[in-house]
Structures are given as structure tokens and as C-alpha cells.
C-alpha positions in Angstrom: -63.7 -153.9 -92.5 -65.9 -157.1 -91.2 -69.4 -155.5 -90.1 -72.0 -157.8 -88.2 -74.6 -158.6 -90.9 -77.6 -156.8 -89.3 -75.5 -154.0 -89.0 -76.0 -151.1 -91.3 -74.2 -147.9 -91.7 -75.8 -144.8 -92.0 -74.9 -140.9 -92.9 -77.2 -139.1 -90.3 -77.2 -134.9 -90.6 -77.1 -132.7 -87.6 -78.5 -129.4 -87.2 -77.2 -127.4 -84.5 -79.3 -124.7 -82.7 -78.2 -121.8 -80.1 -81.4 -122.2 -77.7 -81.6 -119.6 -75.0 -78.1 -120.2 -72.6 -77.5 -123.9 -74.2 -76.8 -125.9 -77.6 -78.8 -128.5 -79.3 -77.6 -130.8 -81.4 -80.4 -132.1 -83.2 -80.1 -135.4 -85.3 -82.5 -134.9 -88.3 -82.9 -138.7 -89.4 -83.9 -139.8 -86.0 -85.6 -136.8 -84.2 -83.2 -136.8 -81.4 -81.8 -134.4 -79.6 -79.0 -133.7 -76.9 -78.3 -130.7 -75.8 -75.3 -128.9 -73.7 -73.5 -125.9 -73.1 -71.3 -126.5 -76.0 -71.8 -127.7 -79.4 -69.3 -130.8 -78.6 -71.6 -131.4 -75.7 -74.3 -131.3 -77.0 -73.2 -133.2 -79.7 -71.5 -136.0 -77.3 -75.1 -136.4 -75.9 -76.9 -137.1 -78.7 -73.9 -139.1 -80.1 -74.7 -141.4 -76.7 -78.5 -141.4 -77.2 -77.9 -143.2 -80.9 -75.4 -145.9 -80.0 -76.7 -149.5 -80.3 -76.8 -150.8 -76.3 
């Protein structure tokens, strides 16, 4: 696999949380969050707020 030299994988943990009517998905390494009324969504929207631009 050919990576982009400033590029740098990383393992990043997620915490999930059942908050009130929704989910969060909370991303431990970064302190972000996204949050849905699923896991998966919640976890789609914090998988969007950590992708390079």
C-alpha cells in the first residue's frame, strides 16, 4: 500500500453513549463527537467530521 508521506495512520477508540432519545459516538483521541439516532449514524457523523478535506 503506497501512503502520501505526511500521511499517518492512526487507531482511534470510540465510546458510544445512549443520551436522552439519540446516540453519540464519541471519538476519544480527538474529542469529537457526532451524534444520531443510531449508533451507525452517529458513528457516520463523526466518521465525516475526521476525514482529511
Amino acid at each position: 500500500m503506497t501512503t502520501h508521506p505526511l500521511q499517518m495512520e492512526m487507531p482511534r477508540r470510540v465510546a458510544f453513549y445512549d443520551h436522552e432519545d439519540q446516540w453519540v459516538a464519541h471519538c476519544l483521541e480527538f474529542d469529537l463527537v457526532g451524534c444520531g439516532e443510531t449508533r451507525d449514524e452517529a458513528l457516520k457523523l463523526l466518521t465525516d467530521a475526521l476525514a482529511p478535506a
